[in-house]
N, C-alpha and C positions, 0 to 999 in steps of 0.2 A: 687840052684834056683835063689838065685842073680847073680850070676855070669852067667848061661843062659840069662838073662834078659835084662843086659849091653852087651852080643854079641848080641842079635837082637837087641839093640836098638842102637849100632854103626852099624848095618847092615843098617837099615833103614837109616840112616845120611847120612853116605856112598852113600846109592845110592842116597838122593833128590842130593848131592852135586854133583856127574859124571852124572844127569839125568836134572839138571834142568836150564841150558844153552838154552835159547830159542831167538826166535823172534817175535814179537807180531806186532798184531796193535792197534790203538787208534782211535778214532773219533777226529775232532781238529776242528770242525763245530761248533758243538752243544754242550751243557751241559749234564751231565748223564742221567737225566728222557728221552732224545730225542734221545739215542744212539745207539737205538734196530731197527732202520729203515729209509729210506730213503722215500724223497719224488718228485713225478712226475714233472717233470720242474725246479729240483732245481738242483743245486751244492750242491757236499759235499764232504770232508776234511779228509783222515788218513793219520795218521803219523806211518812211521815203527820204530820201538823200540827196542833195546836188553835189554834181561835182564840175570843179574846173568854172565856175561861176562865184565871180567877184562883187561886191556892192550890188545885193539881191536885197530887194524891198517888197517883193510882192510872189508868190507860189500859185500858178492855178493849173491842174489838169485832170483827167480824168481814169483813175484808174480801174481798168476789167478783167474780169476773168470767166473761164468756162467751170463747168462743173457748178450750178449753179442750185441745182439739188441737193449738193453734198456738201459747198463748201457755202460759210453763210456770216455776214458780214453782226460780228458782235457789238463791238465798242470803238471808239480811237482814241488818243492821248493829244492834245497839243505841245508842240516842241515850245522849249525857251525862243526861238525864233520869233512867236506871235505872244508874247507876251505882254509886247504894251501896244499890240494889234487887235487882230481878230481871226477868226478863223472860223468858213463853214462846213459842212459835212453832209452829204444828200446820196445817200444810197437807192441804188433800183436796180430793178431784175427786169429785163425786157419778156416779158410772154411771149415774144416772136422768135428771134433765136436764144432764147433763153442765157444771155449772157447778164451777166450781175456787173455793174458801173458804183462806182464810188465818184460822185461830181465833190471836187476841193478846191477850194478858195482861200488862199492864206494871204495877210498883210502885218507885213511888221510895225507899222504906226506910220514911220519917217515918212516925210512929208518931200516935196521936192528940193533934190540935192542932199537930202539925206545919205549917211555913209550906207548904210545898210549893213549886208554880214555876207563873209565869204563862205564859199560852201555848205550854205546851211542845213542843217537837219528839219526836213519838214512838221512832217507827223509820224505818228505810231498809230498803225490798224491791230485790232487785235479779229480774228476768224475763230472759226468754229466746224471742225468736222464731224458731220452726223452719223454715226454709228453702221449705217447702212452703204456708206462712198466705197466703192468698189476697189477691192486692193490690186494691184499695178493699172488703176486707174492714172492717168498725168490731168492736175489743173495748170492751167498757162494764166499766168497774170502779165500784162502789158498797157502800156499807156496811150494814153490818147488826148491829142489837143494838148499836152505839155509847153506851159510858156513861164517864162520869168519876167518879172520887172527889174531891172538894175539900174543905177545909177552912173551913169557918162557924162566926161566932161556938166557935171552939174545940173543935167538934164536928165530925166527919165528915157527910157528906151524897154522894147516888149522884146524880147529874144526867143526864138523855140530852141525845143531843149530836147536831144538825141536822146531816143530811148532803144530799148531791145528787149524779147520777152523773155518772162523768167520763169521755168516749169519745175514744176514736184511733185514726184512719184507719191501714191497713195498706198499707203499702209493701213490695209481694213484687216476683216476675220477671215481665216485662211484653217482650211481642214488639215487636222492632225494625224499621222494614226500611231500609234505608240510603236516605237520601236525602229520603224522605219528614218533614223534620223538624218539621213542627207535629199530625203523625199524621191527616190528615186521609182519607188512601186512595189519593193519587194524589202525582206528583211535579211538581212546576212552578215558576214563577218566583218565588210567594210563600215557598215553603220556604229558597228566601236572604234573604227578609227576617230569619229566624227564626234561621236562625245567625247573622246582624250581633245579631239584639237580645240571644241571649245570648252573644258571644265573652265569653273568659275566664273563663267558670264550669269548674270542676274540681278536683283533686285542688291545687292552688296555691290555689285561694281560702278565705279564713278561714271559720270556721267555716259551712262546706259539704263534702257527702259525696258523690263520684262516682264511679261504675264504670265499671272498660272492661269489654268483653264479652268471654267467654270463645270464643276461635278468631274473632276476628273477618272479617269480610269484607264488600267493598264489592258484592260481589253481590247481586241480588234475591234474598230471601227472606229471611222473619222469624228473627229472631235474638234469642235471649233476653236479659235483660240484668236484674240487681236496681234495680230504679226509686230515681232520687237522691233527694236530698232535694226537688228539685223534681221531679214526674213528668211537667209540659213540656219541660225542659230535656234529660231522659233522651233524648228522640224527636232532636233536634238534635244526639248525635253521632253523625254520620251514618259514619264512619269508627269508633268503637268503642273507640279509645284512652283514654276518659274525660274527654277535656278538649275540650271548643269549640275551636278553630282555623278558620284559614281553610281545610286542608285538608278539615275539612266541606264548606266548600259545593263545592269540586272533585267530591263524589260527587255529586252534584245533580244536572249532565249526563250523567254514568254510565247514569244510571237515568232520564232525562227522559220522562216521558209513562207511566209507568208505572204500575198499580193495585194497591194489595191485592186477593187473593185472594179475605177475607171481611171480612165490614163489621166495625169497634170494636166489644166485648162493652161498654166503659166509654167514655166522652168524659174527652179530658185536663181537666186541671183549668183551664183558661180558657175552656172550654165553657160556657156560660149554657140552660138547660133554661126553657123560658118555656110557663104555662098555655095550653091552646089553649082558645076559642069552645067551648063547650056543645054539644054534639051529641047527638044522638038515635040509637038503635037499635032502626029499627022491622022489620027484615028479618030480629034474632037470628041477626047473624053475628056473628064474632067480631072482640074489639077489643083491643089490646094499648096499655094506660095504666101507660108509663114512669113511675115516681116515685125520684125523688134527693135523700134524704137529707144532707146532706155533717154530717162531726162537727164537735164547738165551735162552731157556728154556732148565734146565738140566734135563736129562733123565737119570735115572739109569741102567733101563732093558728095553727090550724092544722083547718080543718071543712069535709070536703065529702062529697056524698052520691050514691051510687049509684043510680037511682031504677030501674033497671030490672037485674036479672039472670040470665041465663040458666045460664049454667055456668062459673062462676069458675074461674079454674086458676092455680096457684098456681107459678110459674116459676123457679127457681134462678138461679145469675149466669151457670151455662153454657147456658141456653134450652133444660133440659129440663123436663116439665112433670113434677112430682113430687106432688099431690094436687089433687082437682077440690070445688069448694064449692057447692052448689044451694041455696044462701041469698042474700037481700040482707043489704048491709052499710055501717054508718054510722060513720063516721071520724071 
């Protein structure tokens, strides 16, 4: 029994060590609380990284992502890595499925047998989100063709290099309407809970990002606003100046008893989406089955089936119906 125990558990060793050679990214913008998403009009910063890779002489792969209207390749850095090397950079946007590729080519100089450098730091991409990227939009950044050169036994060797994709929620311009601050559609006593829970988030608090609204007003109706770094928090300043105060909740009674217009296209992010009870559609009417993805969030499994379908349609984020499917379909 011991002796089984210690072959599966060299088994296991064994493979994280021929398995876990990879290439990663990092954020190199923002701090960790702010690294799960990107925001509308801003710049931001990743840096490509190897990990678990020793005596590395050479960097080449290709990195893509979607969203390719909104997010838009700016500048790069080179790492100390290629400094007595080279290093190229060839961005493109395919017209066809419109995915944007970054082609990279990195070499450290060393010649064969050269030491090289462990783990090294590639490059730095700096992007650019254009004002119009649609907020709880997701870009996915992932790689392709990822390889290394390293240094073995005194000989050169090309290794591929385990990659997995990396998504980020977007944070565009999102309608306000004063007073209402947990965005719920109406105005009442709990929306002063909600500016007590967040006073003093703003433009004064450390690494956090808030906006006032441009012409603000404490009048009913929606008012646009670039969503903070928390997009709860955005709905709470009910005044527009950018900062929680107490004169938020002053607008409260402004606007007491008041409605939106039309329901949330999105739920704020303290929103909980919960499976409903199995249902049946024996009448083939039609049925509208909400599904929310959120990024960086791990998912285990994920399997369920449609067992009956009449005519799928296929909805965009504004609830236009943009193609119809006369198939079933297994998730």
């Amino acid at each position: 029994m011991v002796k089984v125990f210690i072959k599966i558990a060299f088994l296991i060793i064994c493979t994280i060590v021929a398995y876990s050679q990879e290439i990663i990214i990092e954020r190199a913008d923002v701090d960790t609380t702010r690294r799960s998403f990107v925001t509308a009009t801003m710049n931001f910063r990743v840096k490509v990284k190897l990990y678990d890779v020793t005596n590395c002489t050479g960097i080449s792969f290709v990195l893509r992502h979607n969203q390719a209207d909104y997010i838009k390749f700016s500048n790069f850095k080179p790492s100390l890595f290629s400094k007595d090397g080279s290093c190229f950079v060839y961005p493109w946007v395919n017209p066809i499925d419109g995915i944007a590729r970054i082609y990279t080519g990195i070499l450290n100089g060393d010649t064969i047998g050269g030491k090289g450098a462990d783990n090294p730091e590639a490059i730095e991409f700096e992007f650019s989100v254009d004002p119009n990227a649609p907020n709880g939009g997701i870009v996915e950044f992932s790689f392709e063709d990822a390889e290394a050169v390293i240094t073995k036994n005194n000989i050169g060797e090309i290794i591929k290099l385990k990659n997995q994709p990396y998504l980020f929620d977007i944070h565009g311009f999102v309608n306000v309407w004063p007073g209402d601050a947990n965005n719920d559609g109406i105005v009442n006593i709990n929306d002063v809970s909600v500016v007590g829970l967040y006073l003093g988030y703003g433009a004064k608090k450390s690494n956090f990002r808030s906006f006032k609204r441009l012409e603000a007003s404490t009048k009913w109706f929606p008012q646009s606003c670039l969503a903070w770094d928390s997009l709860a928090i955005t709905y709470a300043d009910c005044d527009g100046d950018g900062e929680i105060t107490i004169n938020d909740m002053l607008v409260i009674p402004l606007n007491f008893g008041k409605t939106q217009s039309r329901v949330n296209e999105f739920p704020n992010e303290n929103t909980l989406i919960s499976a409903a009870q199995p249902q049946s559609n024996e009448n083939n009417t039609n049925c509208s089955i909400p599904l929310k993805l959120s990024a960086n969030e791990e998912i285990v499994a994920f399997a369920s089936e449609v067992e009956f379908v009449a005519n799928f349609s296929k909805v965009n984020a504004f609830g236009n119906r943009i193609e119809n499917y006369n198939e079933s379909f297994l998730f």
